[in-house]
KOLPA-824295 format. One record per residue (C-alpha): residue in three letters; x negated, y negated, z. Coordinates in steps of 0.25 Angstrom, whole numbers, padded with zeros to 4 digits, always signed. Example, Ala and Ser with C-alpha at 12.3 -4.5 7.8 and 13.67 -1.06 7.14 Angstrom:
# KOLPA-824295
ALA-0049+0018+0031;SER-0055+0004+0029;
# end
This chain:
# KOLPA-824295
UNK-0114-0052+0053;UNK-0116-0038+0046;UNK-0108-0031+0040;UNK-0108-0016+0038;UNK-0099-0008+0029;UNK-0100+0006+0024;UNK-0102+0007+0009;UNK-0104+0019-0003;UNK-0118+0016-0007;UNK-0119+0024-0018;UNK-0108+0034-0027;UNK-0113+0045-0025;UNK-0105+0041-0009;UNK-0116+0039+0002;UNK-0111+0029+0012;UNK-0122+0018+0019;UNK-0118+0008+0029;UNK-0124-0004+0024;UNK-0126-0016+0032;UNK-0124-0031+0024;UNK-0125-0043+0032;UNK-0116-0054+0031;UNK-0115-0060+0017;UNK-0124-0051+0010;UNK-0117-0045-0003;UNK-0109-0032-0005;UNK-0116-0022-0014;UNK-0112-0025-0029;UNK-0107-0011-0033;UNK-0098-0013-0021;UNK-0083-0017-0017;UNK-0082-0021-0001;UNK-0070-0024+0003;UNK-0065-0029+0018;UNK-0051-0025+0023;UNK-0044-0018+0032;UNK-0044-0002+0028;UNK-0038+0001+0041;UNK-0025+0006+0036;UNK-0032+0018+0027;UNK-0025+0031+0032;UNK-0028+0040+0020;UNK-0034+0038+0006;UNK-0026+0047+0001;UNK-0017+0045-0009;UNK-0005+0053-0003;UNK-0007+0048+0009;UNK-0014+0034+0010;UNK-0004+0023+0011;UNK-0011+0010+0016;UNK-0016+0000+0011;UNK-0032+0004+0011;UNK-0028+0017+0002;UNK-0019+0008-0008;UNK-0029+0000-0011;UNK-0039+0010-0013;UNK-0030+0021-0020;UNK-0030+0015-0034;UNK-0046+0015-0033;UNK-0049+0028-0031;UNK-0036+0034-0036;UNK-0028+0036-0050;UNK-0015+0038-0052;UNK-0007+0043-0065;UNK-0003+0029-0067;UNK-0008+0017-0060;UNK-0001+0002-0059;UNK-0009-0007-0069;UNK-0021-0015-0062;UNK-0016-0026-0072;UNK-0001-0026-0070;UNK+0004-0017-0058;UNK+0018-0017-0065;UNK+0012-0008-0076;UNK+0009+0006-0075;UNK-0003+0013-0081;UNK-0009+0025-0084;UNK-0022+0030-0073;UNK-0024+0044-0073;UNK-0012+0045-0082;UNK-0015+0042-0098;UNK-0001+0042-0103;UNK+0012+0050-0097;UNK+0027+0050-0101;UNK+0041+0049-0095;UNK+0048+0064-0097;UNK+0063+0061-0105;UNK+0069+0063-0090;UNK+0065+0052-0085;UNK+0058+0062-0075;UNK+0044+0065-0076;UNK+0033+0059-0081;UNK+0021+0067-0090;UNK+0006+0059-0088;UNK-0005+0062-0096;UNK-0017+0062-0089;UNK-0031+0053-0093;UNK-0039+0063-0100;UNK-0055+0064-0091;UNK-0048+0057-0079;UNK-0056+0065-0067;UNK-0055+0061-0051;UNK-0070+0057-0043;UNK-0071+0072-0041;UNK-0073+0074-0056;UNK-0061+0081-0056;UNK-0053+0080-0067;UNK-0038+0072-0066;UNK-0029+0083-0070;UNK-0014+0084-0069;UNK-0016+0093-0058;UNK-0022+0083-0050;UNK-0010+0074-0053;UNK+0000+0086-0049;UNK-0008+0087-0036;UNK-0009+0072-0032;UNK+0005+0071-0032;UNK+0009+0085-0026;UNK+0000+0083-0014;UNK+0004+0069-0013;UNK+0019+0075-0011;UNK+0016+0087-0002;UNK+0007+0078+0008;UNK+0019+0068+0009;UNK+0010+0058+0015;UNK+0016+0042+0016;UNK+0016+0039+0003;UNK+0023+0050-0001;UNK+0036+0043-0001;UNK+0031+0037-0014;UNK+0031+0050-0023;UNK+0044+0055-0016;UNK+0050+0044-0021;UNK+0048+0054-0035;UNK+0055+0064-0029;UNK+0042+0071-0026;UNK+0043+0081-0014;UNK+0035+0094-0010;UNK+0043+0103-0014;UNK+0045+0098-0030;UNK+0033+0089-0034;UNK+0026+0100-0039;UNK+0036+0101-0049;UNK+0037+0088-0053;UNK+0021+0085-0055;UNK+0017+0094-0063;UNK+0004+0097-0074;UNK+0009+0097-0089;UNK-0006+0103-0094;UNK-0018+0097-0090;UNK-0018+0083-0095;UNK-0002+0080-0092;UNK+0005+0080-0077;UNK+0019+0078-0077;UNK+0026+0070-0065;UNK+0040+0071-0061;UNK+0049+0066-0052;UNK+0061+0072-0043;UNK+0068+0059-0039;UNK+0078+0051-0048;UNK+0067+0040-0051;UNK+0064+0035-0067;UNK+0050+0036-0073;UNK+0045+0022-0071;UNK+0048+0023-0056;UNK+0039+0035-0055;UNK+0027+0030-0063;UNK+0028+0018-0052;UNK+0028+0029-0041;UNK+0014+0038-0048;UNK+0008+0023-0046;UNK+0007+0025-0032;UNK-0004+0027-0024;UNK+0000+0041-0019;UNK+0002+0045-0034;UNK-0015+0044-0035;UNK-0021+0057-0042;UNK-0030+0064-0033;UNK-0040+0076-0036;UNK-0033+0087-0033;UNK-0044+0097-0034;UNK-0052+0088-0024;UNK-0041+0084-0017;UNK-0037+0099-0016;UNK-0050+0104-0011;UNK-0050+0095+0001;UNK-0036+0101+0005;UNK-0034+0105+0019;UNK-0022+0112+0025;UNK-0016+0109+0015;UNK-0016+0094+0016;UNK-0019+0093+0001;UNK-0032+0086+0004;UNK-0026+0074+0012;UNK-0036+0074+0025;UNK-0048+0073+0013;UNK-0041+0063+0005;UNK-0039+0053+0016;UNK-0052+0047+0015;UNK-0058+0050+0001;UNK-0053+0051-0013;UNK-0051+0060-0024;UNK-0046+0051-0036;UNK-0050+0047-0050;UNK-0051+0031-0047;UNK-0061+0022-0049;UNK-0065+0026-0033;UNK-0067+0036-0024;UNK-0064+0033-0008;UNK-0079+0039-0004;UNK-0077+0036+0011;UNK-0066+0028+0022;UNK-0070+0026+0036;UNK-0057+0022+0042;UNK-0056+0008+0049;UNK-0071+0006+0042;UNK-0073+0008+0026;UNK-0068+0013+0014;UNK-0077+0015+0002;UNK-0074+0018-0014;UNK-0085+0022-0023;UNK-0084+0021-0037;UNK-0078+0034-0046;UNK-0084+0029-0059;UNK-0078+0041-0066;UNK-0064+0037-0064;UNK-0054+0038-0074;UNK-0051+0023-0070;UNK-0065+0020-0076;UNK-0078+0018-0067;UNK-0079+0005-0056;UNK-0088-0007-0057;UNK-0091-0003-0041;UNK-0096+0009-0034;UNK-0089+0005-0021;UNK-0078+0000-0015;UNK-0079-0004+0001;UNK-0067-0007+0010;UNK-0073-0010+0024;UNK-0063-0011+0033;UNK-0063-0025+0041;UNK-0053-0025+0050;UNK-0054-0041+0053;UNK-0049-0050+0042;UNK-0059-0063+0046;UNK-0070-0052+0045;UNK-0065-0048+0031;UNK-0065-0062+0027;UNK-0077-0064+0032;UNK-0085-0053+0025;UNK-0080-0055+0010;UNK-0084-0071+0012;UNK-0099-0067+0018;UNK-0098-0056+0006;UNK-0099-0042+0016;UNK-0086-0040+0008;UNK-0083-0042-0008;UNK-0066-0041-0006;UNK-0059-0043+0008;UNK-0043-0041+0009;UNK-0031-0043+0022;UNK-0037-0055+0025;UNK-0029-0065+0032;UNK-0023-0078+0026;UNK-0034-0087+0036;UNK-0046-0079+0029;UNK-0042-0081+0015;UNK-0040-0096+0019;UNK-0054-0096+0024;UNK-0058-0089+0011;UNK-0055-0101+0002;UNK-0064-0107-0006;UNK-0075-0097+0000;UNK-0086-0098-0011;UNK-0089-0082-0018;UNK-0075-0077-0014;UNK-0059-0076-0019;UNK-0046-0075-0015;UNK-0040-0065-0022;UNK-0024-0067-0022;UNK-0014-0057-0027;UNK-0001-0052-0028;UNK+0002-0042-0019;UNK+0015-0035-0015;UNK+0011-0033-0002;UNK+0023-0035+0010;UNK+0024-0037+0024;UNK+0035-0033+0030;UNK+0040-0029+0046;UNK+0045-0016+0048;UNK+0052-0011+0058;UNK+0053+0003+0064;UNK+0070+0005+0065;UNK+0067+0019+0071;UNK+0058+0013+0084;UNK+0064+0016+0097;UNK+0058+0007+0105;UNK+0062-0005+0098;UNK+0077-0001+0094;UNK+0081-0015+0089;UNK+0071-0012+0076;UNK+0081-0004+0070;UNK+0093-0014+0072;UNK+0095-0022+0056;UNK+0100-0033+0065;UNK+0083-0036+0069;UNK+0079-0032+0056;UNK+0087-0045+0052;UNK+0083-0053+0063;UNK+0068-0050+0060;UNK+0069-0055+0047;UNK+0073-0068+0051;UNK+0059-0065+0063;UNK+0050-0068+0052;UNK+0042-0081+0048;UNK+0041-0078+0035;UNK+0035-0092+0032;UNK+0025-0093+0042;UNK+0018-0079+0039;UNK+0018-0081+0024;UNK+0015-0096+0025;UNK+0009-0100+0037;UNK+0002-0086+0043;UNK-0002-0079+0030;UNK-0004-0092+0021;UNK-0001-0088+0009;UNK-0005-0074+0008;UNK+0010-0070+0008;UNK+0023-0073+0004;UNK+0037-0073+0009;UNK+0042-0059+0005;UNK+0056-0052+0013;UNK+0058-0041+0004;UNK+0051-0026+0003;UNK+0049-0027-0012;UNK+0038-0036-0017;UNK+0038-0047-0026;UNK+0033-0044-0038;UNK+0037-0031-0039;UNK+0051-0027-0047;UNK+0062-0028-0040;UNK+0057-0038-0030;UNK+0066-0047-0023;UNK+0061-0061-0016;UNK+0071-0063-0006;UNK+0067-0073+0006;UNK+0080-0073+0015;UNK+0072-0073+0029;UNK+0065-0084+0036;UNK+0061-0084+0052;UNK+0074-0088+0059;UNK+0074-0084+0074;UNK+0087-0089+0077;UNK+0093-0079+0067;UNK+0086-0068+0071;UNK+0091-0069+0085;UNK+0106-0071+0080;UNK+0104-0060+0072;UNK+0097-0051+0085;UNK+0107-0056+0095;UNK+0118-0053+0086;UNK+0113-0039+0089;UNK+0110-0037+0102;UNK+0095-0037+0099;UNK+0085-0044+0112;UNK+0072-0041+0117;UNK+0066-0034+0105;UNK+0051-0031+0105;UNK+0044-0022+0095;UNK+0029-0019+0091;UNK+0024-0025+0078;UNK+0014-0015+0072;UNK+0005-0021+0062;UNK-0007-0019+0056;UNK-0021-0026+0064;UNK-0024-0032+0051;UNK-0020-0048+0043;UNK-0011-0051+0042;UNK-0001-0043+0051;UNK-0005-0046+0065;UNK-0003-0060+0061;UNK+0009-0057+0053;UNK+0013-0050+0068;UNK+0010-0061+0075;UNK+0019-0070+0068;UNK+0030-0062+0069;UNK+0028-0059+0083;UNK+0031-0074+0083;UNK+0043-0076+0075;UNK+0050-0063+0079;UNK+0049-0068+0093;UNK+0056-0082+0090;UNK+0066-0071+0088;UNK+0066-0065+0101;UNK+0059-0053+0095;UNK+0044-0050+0102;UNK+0036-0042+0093;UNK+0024-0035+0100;UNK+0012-0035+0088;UNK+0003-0022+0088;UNK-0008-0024+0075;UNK-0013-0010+0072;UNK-0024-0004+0062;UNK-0017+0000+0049;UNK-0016+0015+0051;UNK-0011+0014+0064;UNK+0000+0004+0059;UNK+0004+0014+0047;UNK+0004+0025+0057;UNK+0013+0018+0067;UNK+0023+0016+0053;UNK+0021+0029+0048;UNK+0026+0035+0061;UNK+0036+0023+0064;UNK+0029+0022+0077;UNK+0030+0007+0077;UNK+0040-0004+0079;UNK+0038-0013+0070;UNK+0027-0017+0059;UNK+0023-0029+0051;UNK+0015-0023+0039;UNK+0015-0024+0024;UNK+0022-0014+0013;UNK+0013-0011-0003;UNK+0022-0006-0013;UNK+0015+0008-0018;UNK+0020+0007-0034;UNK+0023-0004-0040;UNK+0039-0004-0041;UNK+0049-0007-0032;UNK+0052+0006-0025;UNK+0039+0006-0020;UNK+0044-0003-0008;UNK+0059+0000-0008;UNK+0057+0015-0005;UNK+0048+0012+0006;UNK+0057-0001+0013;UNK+0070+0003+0008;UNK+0070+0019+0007;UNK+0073+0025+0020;UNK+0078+0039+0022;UNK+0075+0044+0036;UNK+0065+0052+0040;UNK+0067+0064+0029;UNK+0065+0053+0019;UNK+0051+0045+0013;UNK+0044+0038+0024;UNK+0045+0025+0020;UNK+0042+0010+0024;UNK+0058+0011+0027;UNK+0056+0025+0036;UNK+0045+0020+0044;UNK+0054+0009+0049;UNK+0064+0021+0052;UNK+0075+0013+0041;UNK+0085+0023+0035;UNK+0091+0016+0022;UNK+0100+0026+0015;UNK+0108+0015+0007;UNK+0095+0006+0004;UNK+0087+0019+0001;UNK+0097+0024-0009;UNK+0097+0011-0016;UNK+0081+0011-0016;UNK+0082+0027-0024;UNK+0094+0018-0034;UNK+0084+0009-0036;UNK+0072+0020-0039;UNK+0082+0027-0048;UNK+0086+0014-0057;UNK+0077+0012-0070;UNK+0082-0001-0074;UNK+0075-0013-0070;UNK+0082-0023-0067;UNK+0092-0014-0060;UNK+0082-0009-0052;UNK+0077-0022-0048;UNK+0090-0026-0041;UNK+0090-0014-0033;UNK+0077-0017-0028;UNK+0083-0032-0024;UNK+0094-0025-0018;UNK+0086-0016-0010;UNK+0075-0027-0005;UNK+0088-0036+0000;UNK+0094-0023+0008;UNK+0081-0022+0015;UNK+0078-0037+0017;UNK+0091-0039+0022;UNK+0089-0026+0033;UNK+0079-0018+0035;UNK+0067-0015+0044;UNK+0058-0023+0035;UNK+0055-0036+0036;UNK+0049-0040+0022;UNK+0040-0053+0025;UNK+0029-0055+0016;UNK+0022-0052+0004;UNK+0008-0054+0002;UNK-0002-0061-0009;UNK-0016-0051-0007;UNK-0027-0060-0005;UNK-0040-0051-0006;UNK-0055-0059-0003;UNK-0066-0057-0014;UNK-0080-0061-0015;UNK-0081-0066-0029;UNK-0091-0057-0034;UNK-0079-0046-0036;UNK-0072-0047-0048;UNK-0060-0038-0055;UNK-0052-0034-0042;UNK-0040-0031-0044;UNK-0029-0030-0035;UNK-0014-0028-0037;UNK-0001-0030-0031;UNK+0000-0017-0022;UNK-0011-0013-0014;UNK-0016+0001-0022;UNK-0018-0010-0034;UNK-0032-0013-0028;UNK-0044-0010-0041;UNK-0059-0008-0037;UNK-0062-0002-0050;UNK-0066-0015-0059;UNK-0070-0023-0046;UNK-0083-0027-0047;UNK-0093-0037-0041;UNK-0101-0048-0048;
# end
């Protein structure tokens, strides 16, 4: 077979298609990586909030401050060098690395900062919810980011939140700095530079996004002036392979140096494979069914009484043990383990007989809904076996596997009965996922995981802003627990699973580096030998 991928061929950003056949040996100087990239709707930082953007964000992208590649629980300075928490407990002063510059050239100033996060605010794209969670709104977050003099940008908040709470929040993904002055000149009708960000970058990481041909490739060049320091390759490749045996199949014959999503029957047939590892790692991955409470074809999703009974619809067993082999774990609430505040509570296990006690009791029959799930492993098979077990229940499931994009858009408009897909935190604390499964306000509120399943929670969304507001530790920590056990017990969520990444590597790469959440993904120290 041949195999053809689109490549950078040199720095200065010309593009070749070069044909390798089978088995002959990716270029040194570059990264290929098979996955699916089909989820990729924009690779901009206000916007994109797939899992193709998060893995490429930290590349090609700084922030203020960054989770520590060594411990994600740490935070440390990126483009900030030192900063300091006002006496009120209300705004935080960062001192920016003196010669920091963008790939432009440009130089990283405080009103590139200023602008990163106003624009990110007034364009109130997805992950927007995350910054509003500060208090941050159009009409005040100019006044609360703000330049001190030109080495110093001052960061405040509106919301009742403490200091530690918001340095976890400036560690997201949407809080990357951008080139405002090349960012600003690409502006049209006043979109802030959105429709030319979508495909490119404007950052200071070790990257630069050069070209994405959707549903084909994405390709990284080196930025070797970045303040992150220069990296050991010129390019990085992500050729989308849409096939999980043909991703397998080009890391072993060595068309591909790293392959990720493969499915727990290609690892198997990966072991022992002479020139290639395994990489195992934590991850805080979860996969979870929602359900859309506000459908009006299929009324019964919004009844708690099939919430409960679906719980007991699930073979928890047999996916995590006998489908997925391994590659997850038993997992029924929204918080992941090894985050603070985690919970590992396991009071569900298929049970067929309860479900239809608990069904009948209602006056629930002949339910059918559409289960929207993404076309890639392991969710057509995870669909499948629900399918299965639900029916033991009386419930049918119709299974529909769509392209990424198109499963996001069907969420996003809440055009969709119900879907089996899985959640990332954004920050590494435990708000990060009880704002988004636990925090529902209605349409005039953030639209989060917990709006896109049309779930209005004000009691349980007052106790997540209690829990946003309390400093200690320990205290906060059983507010967390007494969150994740309202939503366990009802809810449009169904917390299954939580994942262990397992990513293919041809043993001539060495220092990858992969974390916890999905935006802790390092291409800058990778290199091949």
């Amino acid at each position: 077979m041949t195999f053809r991928w689109t490549f950078a061929a040199s720095l200065l950003g010309s593009v070749a298609l070069i044909s390798v056949p089978a088995g002959a040996a990716t270029p040194p100087d570059v990264l290929v990586v098979a996955q699916s990239i089909d989820d990729a709707v924009s690779f901009d930082p206000a916007e994109g909030y797939e899992l193709t953007p998060f893995q490429t964000f930290n590349n090609v992208y700084q922030r203020l401050i960054e989770s520590s590649e060594a411990d994600p629980t740490k935070i440390v300075g990126a483009l900030a060098e030192s900063w300091d928490v006002a006496a009120d407990g209300k705004s935080i002063t960062f001192k920016l690395k003196p010669g920091a510059a963008f790939v432009s050239g440009n130089p990283v100033r405080p009103e590139d900062v200023v602008y990163s996060f106003v624009r990110a605010v007034k364009l109130g794209k997805t992950p927007v919810f995350i910054l509003q969670e500060l208090g941050w709104k159009p009409d005040n977050i100019e006044a609360l980011v703000t330049k001190v003099d030109d080495s110093h940008v001052k960061v405040g908040w509106a919301a009742d939140v403490g200091s530690n709470f918001a340095l976890a929040i400036l560690t997201a993904p949407i809080s990357s700095v951008v080139d405002g002055k090349e960012v600003a000149a690409h502006a049209s009708n006043g979109d802030f530079g959105n429709a030319w960000l979508k495909t490119v970058s404007a950052g200071s990481g070790q990257f630069k996004l050069t070209r994405f041909v959707p549903h084909e490739a994405l390709i990284l060049e080196a930025n070797p002036k970045s303040p992150a320091g220069a990296p050991k390759l010129k390019s990085v490749i992500l050729k989308n392979v849409a096939d999980a045996a043909a991703r397998r199949l080009l890391v072993e014959q060595g068309d591909a140096d790293i392959a990720r999503e493969l499915g727990a029957d290609q690892i198997a047939s990966l072991a022992g494979k002479p020139g290639i590892t395994v990489k195992e790692t934590p991850s805080a991955q979860q996969d979870y069914i929602i359900f859309n409470s506000a459908s009006k074809s299929v009324p019964a999703l919004s009844n708690p009484a099939f919430w409960e009974a679906a719980r007991y619809l699930v073979d928890y067993d047999g996916l995590a043990n006998k489908l997925l082999k391994g590659q997850y774990t038993i997992h029924q609430t929204f918080l992941p383990v090894g985050f603070p505040g985690a919970i590992d509570d396991k009071p569900f296990a298929l049970d067929p007989a309860k479900a239809k006690a608990i069904l009948a009791k209602a006056g629930l029959t002949d339910i059918k809904f559409k289960l929207t799930v993404s076309n890639q492993p392991p969710f057509t098979d995870i669909a499948q076996a629900l399918q299965s077990s639900f029916a033991l229940g009386g419930v049918a499931i119709e299974v529909e596997p769509v392209v990424n994009s198109e499963l996001y858009g069907k969420l996003r408009s809440r055009s969709y009965d119900a879907s089996a897909l899985y959640w990332f935190p954004d920050y590494f604390d435990a708000n990060t996922n009880a704002s988004a499964f636990a925090f529902g306000t209605g349409d005039d509120g953030p639209h989060t995981v917990a709006w896109r399943a049309g779930w209005n929670t004000p009691d349980i969304s007052a106790k997540t802003h209690s829990a946003i507001v309390e400093q200690d530790p320990a205290k906060r920590a059983v507010l967390y627990a007494n969150i994740q056990k309202a939503v366990e017990a009802s809810s449009p969520f169904v917390f299954m699973l939580q994942a262990k990444e397992q990513i293919v590597l041809s043993n001539k790469v060495k220092n990858y580096v992969q974390g916890i959440t999905p935006d802790q993904i390092y291409y800058g120290q990778v290199e091949k030998k």
